[in-house]
C-alpha positions as CSV (number, residue, x, y, z in Angstrom):
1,X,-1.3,-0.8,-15.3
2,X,0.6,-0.8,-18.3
3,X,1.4,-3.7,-20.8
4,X,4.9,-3.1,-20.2
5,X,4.1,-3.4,-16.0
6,X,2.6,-6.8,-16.3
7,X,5.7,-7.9,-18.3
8,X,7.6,-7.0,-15.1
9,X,5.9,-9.0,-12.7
10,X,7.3,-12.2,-13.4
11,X,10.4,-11.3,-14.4
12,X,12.5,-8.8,-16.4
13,X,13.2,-9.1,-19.9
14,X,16.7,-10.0,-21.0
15,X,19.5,-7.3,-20.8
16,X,20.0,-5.1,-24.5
17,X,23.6,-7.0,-25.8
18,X,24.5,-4.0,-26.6
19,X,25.0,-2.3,-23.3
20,X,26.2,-5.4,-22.1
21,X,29.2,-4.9,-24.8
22,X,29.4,-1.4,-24.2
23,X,30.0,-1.9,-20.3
24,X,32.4,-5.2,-20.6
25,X,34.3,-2.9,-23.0
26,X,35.0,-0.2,-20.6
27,X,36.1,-2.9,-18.2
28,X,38.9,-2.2,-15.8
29,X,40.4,-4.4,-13.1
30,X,41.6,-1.7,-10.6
31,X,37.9,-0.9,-10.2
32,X,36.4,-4.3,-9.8
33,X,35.4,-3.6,-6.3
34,X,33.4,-0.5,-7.4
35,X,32.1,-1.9,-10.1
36,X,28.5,-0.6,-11.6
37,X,28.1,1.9,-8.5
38,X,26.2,4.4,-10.3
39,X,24.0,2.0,-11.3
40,X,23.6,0.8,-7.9
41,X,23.7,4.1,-6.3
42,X,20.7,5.3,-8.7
43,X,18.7,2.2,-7.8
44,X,18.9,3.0,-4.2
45,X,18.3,6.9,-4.8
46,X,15.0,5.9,-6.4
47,X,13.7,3.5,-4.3
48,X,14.1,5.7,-1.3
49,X,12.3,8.9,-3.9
50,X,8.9,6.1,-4.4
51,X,9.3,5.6,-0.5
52,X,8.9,9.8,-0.7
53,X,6.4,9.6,-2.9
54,X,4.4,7.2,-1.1
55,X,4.3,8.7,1.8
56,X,3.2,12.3,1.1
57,X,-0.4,12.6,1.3
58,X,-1.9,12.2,4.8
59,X,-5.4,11.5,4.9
60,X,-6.2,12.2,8.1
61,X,-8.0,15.4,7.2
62,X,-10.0,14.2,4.5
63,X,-11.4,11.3,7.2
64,X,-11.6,14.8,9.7
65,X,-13.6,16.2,6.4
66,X,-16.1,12.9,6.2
67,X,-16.5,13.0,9.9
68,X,-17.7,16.8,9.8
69,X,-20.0,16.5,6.7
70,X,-21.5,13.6,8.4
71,X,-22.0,15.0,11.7
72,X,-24.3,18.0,9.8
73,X,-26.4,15.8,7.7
74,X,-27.8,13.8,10.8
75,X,-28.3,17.0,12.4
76,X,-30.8,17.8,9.9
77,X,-33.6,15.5,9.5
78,X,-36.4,16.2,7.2
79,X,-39.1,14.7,9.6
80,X,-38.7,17.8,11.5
81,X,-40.4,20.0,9.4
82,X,-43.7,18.1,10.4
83,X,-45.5,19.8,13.4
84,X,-46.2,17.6,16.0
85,X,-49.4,16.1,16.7
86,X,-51.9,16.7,19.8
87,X,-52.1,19.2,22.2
88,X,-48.5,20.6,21.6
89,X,-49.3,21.1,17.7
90,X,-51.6,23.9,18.5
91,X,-48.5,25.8,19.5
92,X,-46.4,24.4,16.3
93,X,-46.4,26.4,13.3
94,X,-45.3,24.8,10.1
95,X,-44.4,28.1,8.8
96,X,-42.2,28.5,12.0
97,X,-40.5,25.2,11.3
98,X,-39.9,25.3,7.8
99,X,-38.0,29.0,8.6
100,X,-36.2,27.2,10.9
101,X,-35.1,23.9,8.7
102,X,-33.9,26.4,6.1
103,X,-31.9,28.3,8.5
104,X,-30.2,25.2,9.1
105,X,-30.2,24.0,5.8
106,X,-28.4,27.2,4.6
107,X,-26.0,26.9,6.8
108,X,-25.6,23.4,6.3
109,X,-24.6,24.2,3.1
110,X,-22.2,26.1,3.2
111,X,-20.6,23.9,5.6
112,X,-20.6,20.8,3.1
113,X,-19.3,23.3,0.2
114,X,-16.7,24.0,2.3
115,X,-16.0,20.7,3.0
116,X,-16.8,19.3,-0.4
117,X,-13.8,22.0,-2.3
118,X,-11.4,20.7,0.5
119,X,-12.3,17.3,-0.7
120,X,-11.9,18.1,-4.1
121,X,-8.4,19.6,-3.8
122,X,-7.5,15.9,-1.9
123,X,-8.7,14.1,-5.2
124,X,-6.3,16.9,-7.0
125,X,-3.7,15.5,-4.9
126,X,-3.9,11.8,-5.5
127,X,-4.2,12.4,-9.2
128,X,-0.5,14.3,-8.7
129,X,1.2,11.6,-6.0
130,X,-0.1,8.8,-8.8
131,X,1.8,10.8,-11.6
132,X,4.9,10.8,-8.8
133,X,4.6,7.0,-8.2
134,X,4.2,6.6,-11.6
135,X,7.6,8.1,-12.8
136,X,9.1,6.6,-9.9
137,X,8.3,3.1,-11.3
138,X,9.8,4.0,-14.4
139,X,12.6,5.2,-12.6
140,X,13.0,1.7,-10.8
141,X,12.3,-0.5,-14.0
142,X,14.8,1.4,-15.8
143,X,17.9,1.0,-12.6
144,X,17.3,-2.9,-12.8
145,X,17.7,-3.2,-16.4
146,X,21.2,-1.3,-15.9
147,X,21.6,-3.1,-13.4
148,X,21.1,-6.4,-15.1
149,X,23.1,-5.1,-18.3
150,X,25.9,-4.9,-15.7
151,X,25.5,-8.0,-13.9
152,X,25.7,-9.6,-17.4
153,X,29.1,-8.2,-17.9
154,X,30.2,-9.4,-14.5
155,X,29.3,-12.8,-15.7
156,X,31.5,-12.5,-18.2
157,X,34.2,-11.6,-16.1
158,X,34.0,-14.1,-13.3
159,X,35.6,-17.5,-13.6
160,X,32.5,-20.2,-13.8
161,X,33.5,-21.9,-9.9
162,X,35.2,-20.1,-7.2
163,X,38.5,-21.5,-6.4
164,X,38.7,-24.8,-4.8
165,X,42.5,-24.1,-3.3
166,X,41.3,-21.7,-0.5
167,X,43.2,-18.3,-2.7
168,X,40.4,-15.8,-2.0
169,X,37.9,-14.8,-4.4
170,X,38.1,-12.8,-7.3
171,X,36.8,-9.0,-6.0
172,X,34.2,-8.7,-8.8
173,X,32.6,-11.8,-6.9
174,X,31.3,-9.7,-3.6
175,X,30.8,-7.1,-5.7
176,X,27.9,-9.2,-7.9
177,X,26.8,-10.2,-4.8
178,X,26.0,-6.8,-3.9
179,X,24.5,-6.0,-7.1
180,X,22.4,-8.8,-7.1
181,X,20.7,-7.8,-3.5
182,X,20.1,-4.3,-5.0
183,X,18.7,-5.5,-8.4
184,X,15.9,-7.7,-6.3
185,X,15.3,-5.2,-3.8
186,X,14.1,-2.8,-6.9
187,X,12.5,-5.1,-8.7
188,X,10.5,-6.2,-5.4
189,X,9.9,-2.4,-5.2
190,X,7.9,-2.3,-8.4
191,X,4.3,-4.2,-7.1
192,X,4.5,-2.2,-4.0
193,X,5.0,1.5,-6.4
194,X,1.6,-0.4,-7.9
195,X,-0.1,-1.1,-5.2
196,X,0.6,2.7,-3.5
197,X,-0.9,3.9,-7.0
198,X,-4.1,1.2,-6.8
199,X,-5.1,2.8,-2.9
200,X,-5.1,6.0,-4.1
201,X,-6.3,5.8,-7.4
202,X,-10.0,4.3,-4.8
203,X,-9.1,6.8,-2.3
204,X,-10.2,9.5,-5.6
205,X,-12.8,7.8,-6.5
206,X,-15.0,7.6,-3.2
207,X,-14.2,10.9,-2.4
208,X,-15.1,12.4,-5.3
209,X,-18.6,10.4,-5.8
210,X,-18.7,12.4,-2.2
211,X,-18.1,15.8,-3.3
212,X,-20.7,15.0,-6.4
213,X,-23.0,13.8,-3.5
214,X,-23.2,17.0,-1.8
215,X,-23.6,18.7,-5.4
216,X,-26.8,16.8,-5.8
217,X,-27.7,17.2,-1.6
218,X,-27.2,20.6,-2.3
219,X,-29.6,21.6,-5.0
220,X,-32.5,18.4,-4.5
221,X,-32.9,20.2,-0.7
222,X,-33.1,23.8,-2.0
223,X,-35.6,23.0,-4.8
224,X,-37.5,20.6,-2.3
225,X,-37.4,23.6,0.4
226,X,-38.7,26.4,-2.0
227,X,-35.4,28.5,-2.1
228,X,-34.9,28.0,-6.1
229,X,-35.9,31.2,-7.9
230,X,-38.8,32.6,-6.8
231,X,-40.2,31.4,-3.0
232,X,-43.4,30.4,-3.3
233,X,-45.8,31.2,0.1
234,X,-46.4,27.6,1.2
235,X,-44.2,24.4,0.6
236,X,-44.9,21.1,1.1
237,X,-41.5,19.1,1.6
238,X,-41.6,16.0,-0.5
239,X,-39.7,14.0,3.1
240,X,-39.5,10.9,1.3
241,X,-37.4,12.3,-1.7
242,X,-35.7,14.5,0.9
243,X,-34.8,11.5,3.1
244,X,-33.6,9.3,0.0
245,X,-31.2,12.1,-1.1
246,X,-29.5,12.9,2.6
247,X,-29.2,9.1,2.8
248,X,-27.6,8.1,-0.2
249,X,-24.8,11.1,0.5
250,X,-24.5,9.5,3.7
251,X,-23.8,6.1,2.1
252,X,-21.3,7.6,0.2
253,X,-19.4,9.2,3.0
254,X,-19.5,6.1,5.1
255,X,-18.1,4.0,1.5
256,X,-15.3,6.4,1.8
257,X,-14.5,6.2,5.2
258,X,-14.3,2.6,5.4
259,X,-12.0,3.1,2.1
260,X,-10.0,5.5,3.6
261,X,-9.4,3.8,6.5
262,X,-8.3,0.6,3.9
263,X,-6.2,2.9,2.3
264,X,-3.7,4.0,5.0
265,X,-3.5,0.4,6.2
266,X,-2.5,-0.5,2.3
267,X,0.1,2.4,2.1
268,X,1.1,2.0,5.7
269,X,2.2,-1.5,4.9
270,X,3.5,-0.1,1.1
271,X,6.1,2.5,3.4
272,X,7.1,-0.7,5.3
273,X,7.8,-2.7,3.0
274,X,9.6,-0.2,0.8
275,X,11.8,1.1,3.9
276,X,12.4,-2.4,4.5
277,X,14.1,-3.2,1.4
278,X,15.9,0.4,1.2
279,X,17.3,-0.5,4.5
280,X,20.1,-3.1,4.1
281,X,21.3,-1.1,0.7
């Protein structure tokens, strides 16, 4: 987050005098009741384009991804390639089973590849919504300091107590009114734009320390089952390196699933909110 972000999350700075000047100056009493509506207009147009933004992105399929990739490695378990013991090992060939765990290992592969480039074109994607989110906060902060240049000039406008007689209002006072639930509505917009960008700026990082996984699960199993370069006649498996590489991608996968699952509560309740505060504009 940006220096100029943390500035806005206690309050905004003070409207530029000069637009204030600029706006009082074009002043003009037959439109009091319309006053600033582009400004307000603009404001609601780009809250309701973060709410867009927020919401594109499904993650269902990357959790459908995890599940898959997960579902193959614990089909594959390297204490297989030992024969078994006894009677029924004179019928066991370790030749036999090692042809048989590289069959599956192959195609396991290709599987997790698969499911790894899928993956990686999901971390594409949040690095693209964060750029949208992130112009739409600009977009935001920028409507609420028009907005406060304008409610500056509305102060200036409006007589300091409303009458006391009963004569109604001056127009420009309902009209401020109106302003002033728009201006808080974007500016309580602007932590929520953040915290859209904060679950998917994790969402990126767990899945790709998954697709890196596989990478390494990938080539660790290949050298450890003899199908690097040249094949050599017999192979001992080391199981125990073999074990420790399958489980730490499986540690990573269930890391992102748990964050996944985080991440469409936190930008379930993001799209709420938002919707919430675009609704009575």
């Amino acid at each position: 987050m940006s220096d100029g972000a943390y500035r806005w999350q206690g309050h905004a700075p003070e409207p530029d005098a000069t637009r204030v000047a600029e706006i009082d100056a074009a002043w003009d009493d037959a439109q009091a009741h319309a006053f600033a509506e582009p400004a307000r207009a603009a404001a609601v147009e780009r809250i309701e384009r973060a709410l867009g933004a927020a919401r594109t992105g499904d993650l269902t399929e990357a959790a459908a991804q995890l599940t898959h990739a997960r579902s193959v490695l614990e089909s594959l378990r390297p204490e297989s390639l030992e024969p078994r013991r006894g009677l029924a090992g004179l019928f066991d060939s370790r030749g036999a089973r090692l042809r048989r765990f590289r069959e599956g290992y192959q195609r396991a592969a290709t599987s997790l590849a698969d499911a790894a480039r899928d993956l990686s074109d999901r971390v594409d994607g949040t690095g693209r919504r964060s750029g949208a989110l992130d112009g739409a906060w600009t977009e935001v902060r920028d409507t609420v300091a028009d907005l406060d240049a304008h409610l500056a000039a509305a102060s200036r406008r409006l007589p300091g107590n409303p009458p006391a007689d009963g004569t109604a209002p001056h127009p420009l006072q309902a009209r401020k009114e109106a302003l002033d639930a728009c201006r808080a509505a974007a500016l309580q917009s602007l932590p929520l734009i953040r915290g859209a960008q904060n679950a998917d700026a994790r969402t990126g990082e767990v899945l790709k320390a998954c697709t890196d996984g596989v990478d390494v699960w990938r080539e660790d199993w290949k050298d450890a089952l003899g199908l690097s370069g040249r094949r050599p006649k017999k192979v001992r498996a080391d199981l125990v390196r073999m074990d420790r590489v399958r489980d730490d991608l499986l540690a990573r996968i269930d890391r992102a699933t748990a964050e996944l699952t985080a991440a469409r509560a936190r930008r379930a309740e993001v799209e709420g909110r938002l919707a919430d505060l675009r609704r009575p504009l």
